[in-house]
N, C-alpha and C positions, 0 to 999 in steps of 0.2 A: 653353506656350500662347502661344505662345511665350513660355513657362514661365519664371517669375521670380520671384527672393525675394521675399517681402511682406517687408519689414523693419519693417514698421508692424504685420503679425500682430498681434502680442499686446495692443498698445496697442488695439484692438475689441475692445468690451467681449463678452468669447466665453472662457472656461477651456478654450481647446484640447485642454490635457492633462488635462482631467477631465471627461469628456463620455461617454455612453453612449447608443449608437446599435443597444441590440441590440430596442430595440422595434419594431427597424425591421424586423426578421427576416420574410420570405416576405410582405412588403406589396403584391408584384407582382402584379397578378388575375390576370396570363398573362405566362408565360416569353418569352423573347425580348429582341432590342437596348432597352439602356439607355442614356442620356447620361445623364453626371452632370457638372452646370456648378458650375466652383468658380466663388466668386463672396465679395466680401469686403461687409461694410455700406458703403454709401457713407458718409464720415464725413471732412470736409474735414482735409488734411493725413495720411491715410491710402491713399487711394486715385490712383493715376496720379501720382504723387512723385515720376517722372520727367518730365515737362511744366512740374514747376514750380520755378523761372521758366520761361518764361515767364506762364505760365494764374497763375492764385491758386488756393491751395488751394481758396476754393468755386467756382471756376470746374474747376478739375480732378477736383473732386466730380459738380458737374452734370453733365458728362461723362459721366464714369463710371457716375452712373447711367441717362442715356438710354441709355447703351450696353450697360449691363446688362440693359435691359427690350427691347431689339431682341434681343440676345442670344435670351432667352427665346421672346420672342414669333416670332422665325425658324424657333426649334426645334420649334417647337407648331406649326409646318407639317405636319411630318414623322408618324409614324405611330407613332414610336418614344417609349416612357416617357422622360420627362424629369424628372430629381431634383436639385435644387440639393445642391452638396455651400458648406455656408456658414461662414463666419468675421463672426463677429457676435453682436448679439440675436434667440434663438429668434422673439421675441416680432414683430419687425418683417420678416422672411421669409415665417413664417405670414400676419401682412398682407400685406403686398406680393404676397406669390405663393399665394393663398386656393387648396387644394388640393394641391398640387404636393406630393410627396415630399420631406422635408428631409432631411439628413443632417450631424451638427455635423462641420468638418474636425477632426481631432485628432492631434498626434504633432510632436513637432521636428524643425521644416525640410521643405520643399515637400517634396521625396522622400517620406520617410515618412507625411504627409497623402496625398498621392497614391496611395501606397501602402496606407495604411489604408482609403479611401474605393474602392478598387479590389474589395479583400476584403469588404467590406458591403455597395457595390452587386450583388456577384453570392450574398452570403449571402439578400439580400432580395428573391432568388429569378429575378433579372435574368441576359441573358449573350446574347452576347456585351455587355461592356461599354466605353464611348469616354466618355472626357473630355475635354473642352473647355474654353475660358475665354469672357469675356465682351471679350474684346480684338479680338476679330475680329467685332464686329455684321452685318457683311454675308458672312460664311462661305455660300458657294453650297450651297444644300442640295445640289445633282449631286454636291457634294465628299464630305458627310455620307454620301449613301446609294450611294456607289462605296462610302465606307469600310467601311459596315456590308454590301456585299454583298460587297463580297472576305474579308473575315471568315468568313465560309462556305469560306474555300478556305486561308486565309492563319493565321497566328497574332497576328501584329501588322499592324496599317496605325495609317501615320501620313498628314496633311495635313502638308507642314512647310511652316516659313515661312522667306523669303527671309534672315533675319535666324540663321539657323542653329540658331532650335529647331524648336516644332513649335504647329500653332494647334488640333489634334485628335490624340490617341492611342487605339487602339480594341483590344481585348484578346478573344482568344477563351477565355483560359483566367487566371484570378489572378494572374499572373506578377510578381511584388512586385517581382524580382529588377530588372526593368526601370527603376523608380526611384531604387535604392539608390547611391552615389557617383556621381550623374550632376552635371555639374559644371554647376549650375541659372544661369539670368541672365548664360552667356555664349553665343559664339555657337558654342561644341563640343558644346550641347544634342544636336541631331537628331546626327550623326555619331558621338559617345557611346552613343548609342542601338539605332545601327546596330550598332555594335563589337557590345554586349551581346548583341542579339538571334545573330550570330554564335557568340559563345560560349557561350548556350545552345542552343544548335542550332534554331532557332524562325525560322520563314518567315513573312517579308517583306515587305508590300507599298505603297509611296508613290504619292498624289493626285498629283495638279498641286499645287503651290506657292499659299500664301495671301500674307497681310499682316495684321499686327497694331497696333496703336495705341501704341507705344512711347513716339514720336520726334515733335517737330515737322512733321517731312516725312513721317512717318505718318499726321494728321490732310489735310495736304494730297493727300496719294495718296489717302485715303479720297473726298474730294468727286471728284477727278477719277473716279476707278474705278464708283464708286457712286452719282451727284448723288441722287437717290430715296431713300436709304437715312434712316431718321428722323435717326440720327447726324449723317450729311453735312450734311444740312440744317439741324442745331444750331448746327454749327459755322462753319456760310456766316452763321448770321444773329445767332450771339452769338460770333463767336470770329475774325473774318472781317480784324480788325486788327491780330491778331498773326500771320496768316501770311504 
């Protein structure tokens, strides 16, 4: 997403590994494309861990959650069910996102999460299925619904990101196998990916290139690329003296 370890996982207060999501089962009112946004609690010193230093923890919080509700609110563009797949409290999801489909992450190590939230969102009656992160707030919907129309032809599509993983991955069929040893939070993500989809024989197909919120010089490409974007403009008027 351009996919990366939470190493703060556990510490959100969320029993990853003991979570039951089978209530979720055929919640879809009609089949068809899913996104399912991982997304972690904003919880200072948790979230964007890489920004800090320079940001502060609650500076790399705030963040984090403008970015997370752009996220959302981008995808509520689109026409396609959207499901938070979440690492947190139930309790503040259901607030935050009144309605929305949840889904608890669960299983050790991104891989596995990914991969478990893969198999639920198409159990609860979705499909094709695409996930996403909340790192790319200004993801071009044109990006999103290529993804989800080459999916009709394709077996995987990805958006990747310049950074060598990926900001969307879209599934037309559960393929689990697609997460398992992929070597997460470096930049042999997407190309890893590539190999995989090879060796199980499974067709192919990449967007245009995104950009995701990593790196210092990631916040700055963001106001250039995007000035409009709520993020961008967070960050020009609270963040604007560390770049």
């Amino acid at each position: 997403m351009p996919w990366s370890s939470d190493r703060c996982l556990k510490n959100v207060d969320n029993p990853v590994d003991k979570v039951d999501n089978s209530s979720n089962r055929h919640i879809f009112s009609h089949s068809g494309p899913v996104i399912g946004l991982f997304a972690k609690q904003p919880v200072p010193g948790q979230v964007k861990t890489r920004l800090t230093p320079p940001l502060s923890p609650e500076q790399a919080c705030q963040l984090y959650r403008i970015a997370l509700h752009e996220s959302v609110s981008r995808l509520l563009n689109t026409e396609v069910t959207i499901a938070i797949c979440y690492a947190g409290e139930y309790s503040w999801f259901q607030a935050t996102f009144p309605g929305r489909p949840l889904f608890a992450q669960h299983g050790e190590g991104l891989g596995t999460r990914m991969s478990n939230a893969v198999k639920e969102l198409f159990a609860a009656g979705g499909g094709p299925v695409l996930l996403v992160g909340s790192d790319s707030p200004d993801l071009p919907l044109k990006l999103v619904e290529e993804a989800i129309d080459h999916l009709q032809r394709r077996d995987v599509v990805s958006v990747p990101c310049r950074d060598g993983g990926y900001a969307m991955i879209g599934l037309r069929q559960p393929t689990r196998e697609l997460f398992i040893d992929i070597p997460w939070s470096t930049p042999a993500v997407l190309e890893a990916t590539r190999r995989r989809c090879r060796e199980l024989g499974l067709s192919y197909h990449e967007t245009a290139a995104w950009a995701d919120l990593d790196e210092l010089a990631d916040l700055q490409q963001l106001v250039q690329r995007s000035p409009g974007s709520v993020t961008a403009r967070h960050i020009v008027s609270k963040l604007a003296a560390l770049l």
